[in-house]
N, C-alpha and C positions, 0 to 999 in steps of 0.2 A: 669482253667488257660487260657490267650491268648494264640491265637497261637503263636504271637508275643515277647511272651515270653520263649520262648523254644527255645534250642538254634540255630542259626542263619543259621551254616555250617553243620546241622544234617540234613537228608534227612528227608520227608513227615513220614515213618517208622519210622526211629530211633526218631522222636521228639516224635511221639504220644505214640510208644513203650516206651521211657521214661517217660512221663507224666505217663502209666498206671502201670510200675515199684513202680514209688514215691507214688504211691497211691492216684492218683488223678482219678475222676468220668468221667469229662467231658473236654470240651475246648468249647472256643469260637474264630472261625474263620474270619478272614477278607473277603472280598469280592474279592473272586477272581476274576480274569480278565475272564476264558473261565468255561463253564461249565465242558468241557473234564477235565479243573485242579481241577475244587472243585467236581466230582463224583469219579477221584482219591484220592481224599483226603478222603471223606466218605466210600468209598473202605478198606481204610487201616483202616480208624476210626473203622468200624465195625468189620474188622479181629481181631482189637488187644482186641478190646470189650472197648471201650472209644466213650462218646458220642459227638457230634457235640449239641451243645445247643442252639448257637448263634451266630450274624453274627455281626461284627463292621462294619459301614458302613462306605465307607472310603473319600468320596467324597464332606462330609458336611462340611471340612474347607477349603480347597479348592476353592470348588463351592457352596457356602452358600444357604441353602431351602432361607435363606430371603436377598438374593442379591439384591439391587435397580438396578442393570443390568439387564433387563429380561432374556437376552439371557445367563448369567450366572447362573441364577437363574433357567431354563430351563434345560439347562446341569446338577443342581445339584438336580433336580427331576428327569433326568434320571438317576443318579449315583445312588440314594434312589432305584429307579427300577430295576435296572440291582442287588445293595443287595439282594432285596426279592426275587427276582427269584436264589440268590444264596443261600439263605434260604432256598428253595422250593428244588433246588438239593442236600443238604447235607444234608435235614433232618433236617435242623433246627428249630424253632419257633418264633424266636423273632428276631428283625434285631434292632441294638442300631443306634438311630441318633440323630443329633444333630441341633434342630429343627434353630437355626439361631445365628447368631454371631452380637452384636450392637457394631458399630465402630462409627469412629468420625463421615463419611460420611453415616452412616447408623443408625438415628434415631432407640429410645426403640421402639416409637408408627409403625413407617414405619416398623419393625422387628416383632411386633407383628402381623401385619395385611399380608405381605406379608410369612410370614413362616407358617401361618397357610392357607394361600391360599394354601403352595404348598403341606402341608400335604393333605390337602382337594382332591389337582390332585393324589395323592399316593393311596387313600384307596380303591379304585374300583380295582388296582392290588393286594394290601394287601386281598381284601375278594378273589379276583378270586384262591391267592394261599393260603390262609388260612396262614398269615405268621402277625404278631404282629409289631407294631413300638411302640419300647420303647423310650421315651422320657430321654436323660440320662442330669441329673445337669454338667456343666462344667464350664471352666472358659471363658464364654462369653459374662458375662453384662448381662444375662439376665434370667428370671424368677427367680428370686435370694432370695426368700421367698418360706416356704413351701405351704401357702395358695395361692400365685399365679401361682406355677407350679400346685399345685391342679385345681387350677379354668382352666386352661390354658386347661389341659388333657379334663377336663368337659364338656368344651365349645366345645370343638371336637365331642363331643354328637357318638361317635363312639366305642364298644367293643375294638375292635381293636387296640387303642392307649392307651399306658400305661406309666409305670414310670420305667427306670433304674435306678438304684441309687447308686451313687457314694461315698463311705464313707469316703473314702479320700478328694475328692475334695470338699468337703463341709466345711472344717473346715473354710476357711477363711471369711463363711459369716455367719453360726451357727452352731448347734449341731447336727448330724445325729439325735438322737433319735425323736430331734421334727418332723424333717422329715421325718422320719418311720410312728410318729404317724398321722401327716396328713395327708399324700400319701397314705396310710392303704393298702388295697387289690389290691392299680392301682397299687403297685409292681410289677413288675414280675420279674428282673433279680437286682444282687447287685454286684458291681465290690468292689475290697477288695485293697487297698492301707494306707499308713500313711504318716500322715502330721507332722512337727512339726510349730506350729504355730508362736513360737519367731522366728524362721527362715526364716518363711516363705518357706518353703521347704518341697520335699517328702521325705521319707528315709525310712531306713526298715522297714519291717511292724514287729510293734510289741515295735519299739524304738520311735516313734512319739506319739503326744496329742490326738488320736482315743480309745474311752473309750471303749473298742471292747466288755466288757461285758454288759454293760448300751444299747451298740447298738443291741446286739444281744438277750438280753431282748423285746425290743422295735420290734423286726422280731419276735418273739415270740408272741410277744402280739396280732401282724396283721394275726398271720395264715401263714408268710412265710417259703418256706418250699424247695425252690427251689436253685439252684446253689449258692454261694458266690464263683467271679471269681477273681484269682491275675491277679491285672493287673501293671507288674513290668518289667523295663528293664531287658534283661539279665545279670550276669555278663561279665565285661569282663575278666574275667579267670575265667576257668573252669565252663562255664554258666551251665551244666550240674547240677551244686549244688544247686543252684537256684531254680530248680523244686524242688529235696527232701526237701529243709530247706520251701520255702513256703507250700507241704503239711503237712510237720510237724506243720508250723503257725497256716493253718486254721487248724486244730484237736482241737490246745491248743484253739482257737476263737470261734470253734461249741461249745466246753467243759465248755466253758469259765462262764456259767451262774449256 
């Protein structure tokens, strides 16, 4: 689960300590601001025996890897930096970013070419900490096909850069499952949300158009074998429930094939 998702006004203990009540494994953490806050955080993680898996990086919509501002675009290669190195202190492996945003004023082609520049400035710190940049599907105009975010990673010619993937976020331009099958083994992390597509909306998981069994077939079929993370606001009453009813979700989701 996010950390982001646990609830708000619970101390660094009480969320994680929930989280391992509900019978959840892991979390995936934001980037925090200082080392001294994400080696307490990995402190508690390991007391209560819940693991740190991942890091959201928080800086790529913001400060876009593919800014036409250089000097933007610079800031949001150090925000990518300053994640992996928070990866590197909680023990995490994999850092989710989001390799570029195409707006009106920021060409597909100009987005393709300057976002993989700055992934290019990122991997020399990714191998020094041994920390993953997972490329996650969002809604940002871009790589918006499964064989193009495949090619995309490829072209990267680097271990290092992989695929998160998004099951929820995908519905508005195709089917997870195709996406499983192309992406295959450049998996490495799946965030767990529902769409409903007449609506155009998120909602609970489990009540939206996410074939959760067709998808979780298709991670089957590639050998994934790793975290499915909720990624859900809280409620706002009694956010606490939130945790239990989502690890109840994913149970009925792993079961679900």
């Amino acid at each position: 689960m996010c950390y982001g998702s646990l609830p708000p006004k619970m101390t660094p203990r009480q969320k994680l300590q929930l989280a391992k009540d509900a019978g959840l494994d892991g979390v995936e953490i934001p980037a925090f601001e200082t080392r001294e806050e994400t080696e307490k955080v990995r402190e508690v993680a390991e007391s209560v025996g819940i693991e740190i898996h991942s890091v959201m990086g928080g800086t790529h919509w913001q400060l876009p890897l593919s800014s036409t501002d250089e000097a933007v675009r610079l800031k949001g290669v150090e925000g990518i930096r300053h994640a992996l190195h928070v990866a590197k202190w909680s023990g995490a492996g994999v850092v989710l970013v989001v390799p570029g945003v195409v707006t009106a004023d920021a060409s597909y082609e100009a987005v393709y070419d300057l976002s993989r520049k700055s992934l290019r400035e990122l991997l020399p710190t990714a191998e020094e900490l041994g920390i993953v940049i997972a490329i996650e599907n969002v809604w940002n105009k871009f790589l918006l096909s499964p064989m193009e975010m495949r090619d995309y990673i490829d072209g990267l010619k680097h271990e290092l850069v992989k695929a998160y993937f998004d099951v929820g976020n995908i519905l508005i331009y195709g089917f997870p499952h195709h996406y499983v099958e192309t992406l295959g083994r450049r998996i490495v992390k799946v965030h767990i949300k529902d769409f409903n597509v007449g609506q155009r909306q998120f909602v609970p998981v489990l009540t939206g158009d996410v074939d959760f069994p067709r998808f979780v077939n298709a991670l089957k079929g590639i050998g994934y074998s790793d975290y499915l993370t909720a990624e859900l606001p809280p409620y706002p009453q009694f956010p606490e429930q939130l945790v239990y009813d989502t690890s109840a979700h994913l149970d009925c989701i792993i079961a679900s094939t």
